[in-house]
N, C-alpha and C positions, 0 to 999 in steps of 0.2 A: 210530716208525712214520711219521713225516712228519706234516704236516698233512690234517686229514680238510678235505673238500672236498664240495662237492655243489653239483650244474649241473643247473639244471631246466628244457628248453626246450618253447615250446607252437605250435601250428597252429589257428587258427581258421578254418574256414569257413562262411558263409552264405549261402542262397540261397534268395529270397522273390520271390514273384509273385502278380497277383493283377488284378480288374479291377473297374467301377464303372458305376454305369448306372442308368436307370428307365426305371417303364412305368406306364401305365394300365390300372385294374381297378376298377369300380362305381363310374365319376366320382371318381377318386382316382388321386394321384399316388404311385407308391411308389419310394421310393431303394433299392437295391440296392446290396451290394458283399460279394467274397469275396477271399481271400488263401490262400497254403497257402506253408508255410514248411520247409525243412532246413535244420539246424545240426549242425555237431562239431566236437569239440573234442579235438584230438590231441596228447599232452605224453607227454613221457619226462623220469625224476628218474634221475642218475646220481650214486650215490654212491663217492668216490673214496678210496682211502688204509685202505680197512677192512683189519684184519686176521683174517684167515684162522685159525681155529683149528686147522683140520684141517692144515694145511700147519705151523703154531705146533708143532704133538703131532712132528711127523715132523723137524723143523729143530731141537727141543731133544732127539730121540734119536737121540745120536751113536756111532760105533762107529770103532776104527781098524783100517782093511784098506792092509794093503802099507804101513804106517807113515802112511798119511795119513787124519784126523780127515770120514769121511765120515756122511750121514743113514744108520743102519740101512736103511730100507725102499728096496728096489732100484729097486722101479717110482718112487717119491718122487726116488731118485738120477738114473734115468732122464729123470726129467722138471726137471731141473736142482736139486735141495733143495741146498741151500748150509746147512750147520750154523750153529749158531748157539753161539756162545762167553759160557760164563752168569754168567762170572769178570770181562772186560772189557768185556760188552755184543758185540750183534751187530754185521757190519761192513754197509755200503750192499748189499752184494749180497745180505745173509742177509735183509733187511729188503723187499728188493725181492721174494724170494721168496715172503715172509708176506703181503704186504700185496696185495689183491682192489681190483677193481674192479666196482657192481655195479646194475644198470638196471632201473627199474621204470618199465612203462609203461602211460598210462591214457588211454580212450577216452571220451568222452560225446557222443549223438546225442540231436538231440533233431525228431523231425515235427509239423505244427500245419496244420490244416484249419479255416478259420473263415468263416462265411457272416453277414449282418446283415441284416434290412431294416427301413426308418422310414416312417413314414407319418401325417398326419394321417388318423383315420379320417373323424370326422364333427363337427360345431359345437355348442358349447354360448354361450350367451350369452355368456360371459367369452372367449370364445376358441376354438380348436380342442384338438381330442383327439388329443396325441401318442403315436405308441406305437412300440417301438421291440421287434424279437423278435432271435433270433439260436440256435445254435448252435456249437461248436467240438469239433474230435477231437483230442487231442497225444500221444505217443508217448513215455518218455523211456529210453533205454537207458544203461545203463554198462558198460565190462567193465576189470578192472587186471588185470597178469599181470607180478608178479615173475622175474625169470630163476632158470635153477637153479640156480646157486651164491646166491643170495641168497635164496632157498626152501629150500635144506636146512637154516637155521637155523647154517651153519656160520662166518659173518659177524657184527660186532659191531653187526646193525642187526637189526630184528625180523624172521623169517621171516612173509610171508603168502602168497605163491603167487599162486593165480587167486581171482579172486570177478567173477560179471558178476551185474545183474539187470536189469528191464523192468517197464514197467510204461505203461497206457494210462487216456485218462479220456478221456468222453461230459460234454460241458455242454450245458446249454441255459438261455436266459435270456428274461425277460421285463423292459418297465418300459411304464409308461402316465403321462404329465401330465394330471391334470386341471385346468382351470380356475376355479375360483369363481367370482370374483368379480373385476370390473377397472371403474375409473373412478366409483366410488362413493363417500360421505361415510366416508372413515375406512379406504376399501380403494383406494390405484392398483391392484393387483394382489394377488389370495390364490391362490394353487394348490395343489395337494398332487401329490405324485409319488409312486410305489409300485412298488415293483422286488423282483423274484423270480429267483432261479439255483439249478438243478437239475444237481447232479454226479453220474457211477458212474465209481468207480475200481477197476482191477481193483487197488489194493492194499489199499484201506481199506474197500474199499463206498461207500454213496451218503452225499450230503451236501447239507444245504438251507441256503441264507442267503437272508434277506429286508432291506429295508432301508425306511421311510417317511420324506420329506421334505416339508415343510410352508413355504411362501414367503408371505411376508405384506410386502408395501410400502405404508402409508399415505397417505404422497404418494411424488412422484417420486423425492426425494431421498434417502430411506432404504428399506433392506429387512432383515428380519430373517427369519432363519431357523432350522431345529431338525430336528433327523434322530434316529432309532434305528432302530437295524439289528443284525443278525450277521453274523458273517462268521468262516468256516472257510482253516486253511491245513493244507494236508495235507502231509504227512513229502515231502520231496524224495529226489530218487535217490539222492545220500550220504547222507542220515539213514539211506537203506534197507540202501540196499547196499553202502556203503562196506567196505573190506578189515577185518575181522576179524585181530587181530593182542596178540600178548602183551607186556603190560608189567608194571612192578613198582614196588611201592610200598614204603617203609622206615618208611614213619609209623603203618602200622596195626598195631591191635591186639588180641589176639584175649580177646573178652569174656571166655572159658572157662577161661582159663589162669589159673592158681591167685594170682596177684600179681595181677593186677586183678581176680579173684573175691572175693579179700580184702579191697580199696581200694572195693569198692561197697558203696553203700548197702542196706539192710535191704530194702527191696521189691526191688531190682534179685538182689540174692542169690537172693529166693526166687523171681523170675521164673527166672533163670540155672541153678535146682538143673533146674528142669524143661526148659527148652527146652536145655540143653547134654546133660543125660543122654539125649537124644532123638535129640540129631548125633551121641554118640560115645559107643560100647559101652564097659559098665563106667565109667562118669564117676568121677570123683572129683576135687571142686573143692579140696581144699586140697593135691594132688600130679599133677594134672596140667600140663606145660607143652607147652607150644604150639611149633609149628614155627615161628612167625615174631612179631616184635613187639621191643620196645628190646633190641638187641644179637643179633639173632639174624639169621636171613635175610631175604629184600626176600618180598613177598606177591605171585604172579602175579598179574595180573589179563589179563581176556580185552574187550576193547574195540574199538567199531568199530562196522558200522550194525547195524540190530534191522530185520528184516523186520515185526515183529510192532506197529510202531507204529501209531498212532491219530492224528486229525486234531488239531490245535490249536482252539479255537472261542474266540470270543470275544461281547462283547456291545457296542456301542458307542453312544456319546451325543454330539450335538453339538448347540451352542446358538451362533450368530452374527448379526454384524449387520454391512453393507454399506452407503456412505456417497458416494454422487456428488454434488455440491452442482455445481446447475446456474449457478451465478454463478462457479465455476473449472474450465472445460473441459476432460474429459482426467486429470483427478483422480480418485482409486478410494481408497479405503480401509477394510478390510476386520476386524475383532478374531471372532476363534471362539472357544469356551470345548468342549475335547473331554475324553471319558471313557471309558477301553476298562478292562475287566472280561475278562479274559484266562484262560483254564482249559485244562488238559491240555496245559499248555508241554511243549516237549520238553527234556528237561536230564538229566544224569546224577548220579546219586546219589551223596554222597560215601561209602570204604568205609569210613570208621568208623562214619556215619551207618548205614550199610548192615547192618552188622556189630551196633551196639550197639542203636540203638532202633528198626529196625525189624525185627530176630530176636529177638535171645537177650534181651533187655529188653519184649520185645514180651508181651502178653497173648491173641495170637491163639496157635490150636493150632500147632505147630512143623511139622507133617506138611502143611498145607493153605496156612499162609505161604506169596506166593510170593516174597517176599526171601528169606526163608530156605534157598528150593530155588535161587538163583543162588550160594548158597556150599557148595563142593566139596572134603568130607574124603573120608580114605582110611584107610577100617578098618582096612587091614593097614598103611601107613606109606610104604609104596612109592612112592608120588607124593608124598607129607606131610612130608617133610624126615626121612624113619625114625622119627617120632613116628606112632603109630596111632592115627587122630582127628584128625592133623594136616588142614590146608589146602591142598588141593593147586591151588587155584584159584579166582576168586571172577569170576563173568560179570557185568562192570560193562557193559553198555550202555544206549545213551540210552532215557529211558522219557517217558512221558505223566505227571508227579505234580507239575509246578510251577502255581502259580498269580501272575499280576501282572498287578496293580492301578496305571493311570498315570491321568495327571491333570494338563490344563496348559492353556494360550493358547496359538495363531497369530493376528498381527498383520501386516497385511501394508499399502503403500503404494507408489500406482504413478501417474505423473504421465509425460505426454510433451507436445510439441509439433513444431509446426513452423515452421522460423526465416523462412520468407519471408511465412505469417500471421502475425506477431508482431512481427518486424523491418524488416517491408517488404523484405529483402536473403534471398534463398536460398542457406542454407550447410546446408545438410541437415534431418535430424529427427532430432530426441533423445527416449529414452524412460532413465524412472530410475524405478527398483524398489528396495525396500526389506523382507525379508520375515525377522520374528524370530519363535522358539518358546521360550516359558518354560513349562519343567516342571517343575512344583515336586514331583509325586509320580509316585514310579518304585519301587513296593512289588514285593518279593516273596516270596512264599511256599514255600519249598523243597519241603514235602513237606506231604502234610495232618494237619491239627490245630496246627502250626507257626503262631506268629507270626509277621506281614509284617516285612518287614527292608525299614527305606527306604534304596535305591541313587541316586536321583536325585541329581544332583552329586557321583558316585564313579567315581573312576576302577575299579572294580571291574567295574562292567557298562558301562562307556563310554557312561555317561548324563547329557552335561553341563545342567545345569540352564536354561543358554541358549547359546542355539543362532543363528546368522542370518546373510546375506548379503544384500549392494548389489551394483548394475549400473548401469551405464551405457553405454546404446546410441546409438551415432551410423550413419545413412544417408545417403547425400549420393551419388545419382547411381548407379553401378553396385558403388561399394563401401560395407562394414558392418564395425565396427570396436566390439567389447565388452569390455569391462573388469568383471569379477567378484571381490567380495571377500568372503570365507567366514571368519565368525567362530565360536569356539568359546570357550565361559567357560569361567575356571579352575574345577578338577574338586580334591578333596581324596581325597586317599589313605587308604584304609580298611585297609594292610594291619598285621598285627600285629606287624611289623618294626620301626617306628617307637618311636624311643627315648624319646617320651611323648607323652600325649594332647594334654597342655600345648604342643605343639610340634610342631601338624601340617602335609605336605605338600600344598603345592598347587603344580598345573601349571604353572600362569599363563596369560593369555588367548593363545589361538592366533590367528595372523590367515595366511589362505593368499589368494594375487593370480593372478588369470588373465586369458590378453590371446587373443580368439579375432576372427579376420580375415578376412573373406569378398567375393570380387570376383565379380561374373556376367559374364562374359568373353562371356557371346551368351546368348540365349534358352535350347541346349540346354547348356551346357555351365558351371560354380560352380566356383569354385576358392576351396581354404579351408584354413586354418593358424591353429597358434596355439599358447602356451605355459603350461602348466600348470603350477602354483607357479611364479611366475615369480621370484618372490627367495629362492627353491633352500632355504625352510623346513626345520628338522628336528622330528621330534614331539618332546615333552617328555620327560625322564628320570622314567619312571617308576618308582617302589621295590614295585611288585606283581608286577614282574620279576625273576630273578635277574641280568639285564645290564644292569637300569633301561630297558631301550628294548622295542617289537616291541608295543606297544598296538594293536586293529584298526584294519587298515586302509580301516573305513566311519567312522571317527572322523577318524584322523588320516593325513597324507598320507606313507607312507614310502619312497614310490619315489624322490622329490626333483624337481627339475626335470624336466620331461618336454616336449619339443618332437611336432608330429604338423601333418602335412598331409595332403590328400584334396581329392576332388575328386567331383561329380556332371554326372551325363552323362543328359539327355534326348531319346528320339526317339522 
């Protein structure tokens, strides 16, 4: 059939405005500022070289009219069917006839209305009362719409057709600084900060996060600090409403079926006499087999978004401390110690997991399970592979049931000057930054009552253990000239591919270089370029892949080299 092929191209548009100001009200100055934002995002995938089945059925039934070997179907001949020769293989024209080509194209829009105002209200001895209110409105639309030869499922790619959703959210937000205490024995400064956000989404419902921060500097030179808060993230447009579409699995296997009824253990049997006799009329565990499982056919499954999800929440903790020593000018230095407590992840179930211990193994009622009610037999066999009882589908989509637990340091160091206070001679100003993350725990908890499973430094959830990047900025006049280098520690492969434990893989440290350039050509007008990976990196060979490569690309950089220019325009 030729090489398959697939060309994916996109259109971004964005369009943001917005304005800023103050005013006076009860001997107070208040800041102002609003914005309102449009975004979309316009891509079509075309996939090239599929073969056609319906055109396959009509090209391999051949008939001979007037002595020459033509397609049975008229209208098929009509429309040029070239036969196909099943002795020597087809020729280029019989293949050209078979093989589709086939466009999926997807929208996403996104509206944003946001207002803010700050304001000292009123004085406490330590200082003034900061307070800062706000609101926002955001919009987010999607819609994909497969064509129709690639929706009647007659194509070697999955059929999904149309799917659009929407969906809208009201915020509102509060924070206050208070003051304590400033220039006392044992206090430069104490404040506490206290900040509140009020969400309703028409997907989830309403949603609260709070957060308190506490600022304590004894003298000038140090400050330390400590936060706990929550914080909610709510299912995105694809988690919602992504294409719904059928695939297949070869690996699962079906608890009920009389070979692995057999191969389990004593509790699990007598869990299995009951919840299997409850899926399939008339059970019988030692002569029932299954539609699908080792050597039989692949498991559909149904995946894609879930309307029906719930927010992400979390809990989080931070303890740091901040270090300007007034004897080296220009110096910052920074170490945090953070803690997120992470619940109702969104992630998808595996189906054997799905299948063994949270159904048919399970000790909830079979009838009221709602794993249970995502797997789909067919009393009569008709959909089940002509087994009755059989599987005719298993609705795997993403749900609410993970939990993770991380735990780690940010350290950061940042130091600039300027060379004509330093050197007496002006050749610009330099600023160097230094900022690393050690995570030493990156737990997770798949499903509940599950032990945590440590991912931190696996390439599994692309959780490198340390993390960080340096800069170096030069100014000198009307040009700015940055250098960034982003490091990632080597990450150890967890997958069970590997030919001993004695003998495992790691990545090796990643290092990616970027050079970004910017001239201000007049007051209204910034011209700016720059090249990203500049020594044209490739991600590491990973073995958790079947082609060892395609790891995310919020880890690792797989586009290669990438040059870009732009420019801003003020009036």
């Amino acid at each position: 059939f030729g090489g398959r092929d697939v060309k994916t191209e996109r259109e971004t548009l964005r369009l943001v405005g917005g304005m800023q100001g103050d005013f006076e009200a009860f001997e107070r100055k208040f800041n102002w500022d609003w914005y309102a934002q449009y975004g979309e995002t316009n891509g079509s995938t075309t996939s090239y070289n599929q073969p056609n089945l319906n055109r396959i059925k009509q090209a391999t039934d051949a008939v001979l009219v007037n002595g020459q070997i033509v397609c049975r179907d008229v209208n098929a001949r009509a429309n040029g069917c070239v036969p196909w020769n099943l002795v020597d293989g087809p020729n280029q024209a019989a293949v050209a006839w078979a093989n589709a080509n086939s466009t999926t194209d997807q929208e996403v829009k996104e509206t944003v209305v946001a207002a803010n105002i700050t304001s000292d209200l009123f004085e406490l001895p330590a200082g003034p009362v900061g307070v800062a209110i706000g609101g926002e409105y955001r919009k987010e639309e999607s819609f994909f719409a497969q064509d129709e030869l690639g929706a009647s499922g007659a194509l070697y790619i999955n059929p999904i057709g149309t799917r659009q959703g929407e969906y809208d959210v009201v915020e509102g937000y509060g924070e206050v600084r208070l003051p304590l205490l400033k220039d006392v024995p044992f206090a430069k400064e104490l404040s506490v900060e206290l900040a509140g956000r009020l969400a309703d989404y028409s997907s989830i419902g309403r949603t609260e996060q709070y957060r308190v921060l506490i600022e304590w500097a004894p003298v000038e030179d140090i400050r330390f600090r400590a936060s706990q808060g929550t914080a909610v993230r709510a299912p995105n447009i694809v988690e919602l409403y992504a294409p719904q579409s059928r695939n297949f699995n070869s690996t699962a296997q079906d608890p009920c079926d009389s070979a692995n009824f057999a191969a389990a253990t004593a509790d699990q049997k007598a869990a299995r006499r009951v919840t299997c006799a409850a899926a399939i009329a008339n059970y019988d565990p030692t002569t029932f087999q299954s539609n699908f499982g080792t050597g039989r056919s692949s498991l559909a499954l149904l995946q894609g978004g879930n309307p029906d999800l719930g927010p992400e929440e979390a809990d989080t903790y931070n303890l740091g401390v901040v270090i300007q020593p007034r004897w080296i000018p220009n110096l910052q230095m920074s170490l945090d110690f953070f803690k997120y407590n992470l619940s109702n992840q969104i992630d998808t179930v595996p189906v054997n997991t799905l299948l063994t211990d949270l159904c048919y193994d399970s000790s909830s009622a079979y009838a009221s399970n709602p794993f249970c009610a995502q797997i789909k037999r067919d009393p009569t066999g008709a959909n089940g592979g002509g087994i009755p009882g059989g599987v005719s589908e298993i609705i795997l989509l993403d749900q609410n049931v993970a939990k993770v637990k991380v735990e780690g340091y940010d350290a950061s160091i940042q130091y600039g000057f300027r060379s004509g206070e330093m050197f007496n001679r002006d050749f610009g100003d330099f600023a160097f930054r230094v900022d690393a993350t050690w995570m030493y725990r990156w737990a997770l908890q798949g499903l509940p009552g599950e032990d945590y499973t440590q991912l931190a430094n696996t390439i599994t959830n692309a959780t490198p253990e340390w993390k960080g990047q340096a800069s170096v900025q030069w100014n000198f006049q009307n040009v700015g000239v940055t250098w960034t280098t982003h490091y990632i520690g080597s990450m150890i492969s967890t997958t069970s591919f590997q030919p001993s434990a004695l003998d495992p893989f790691y990545t090796g440290d990643y290092y990616l270089h970027d050079l970004r350039v910017r001239y201000e050509l007049n007051d209204q007008v910034v011209l700016r370029g720059g090249i990203q990976n500049l020594t044209d990196e490739t991600p590491p060979y990973l073995p958790e892949t079947y082609t060892g490569t395609s790891v995310g690309s919020s880890s690792f950089d797989n586009r290669g080299r990438f040059f870009f220019v732009g420019a801003t325009l003020r009036y």
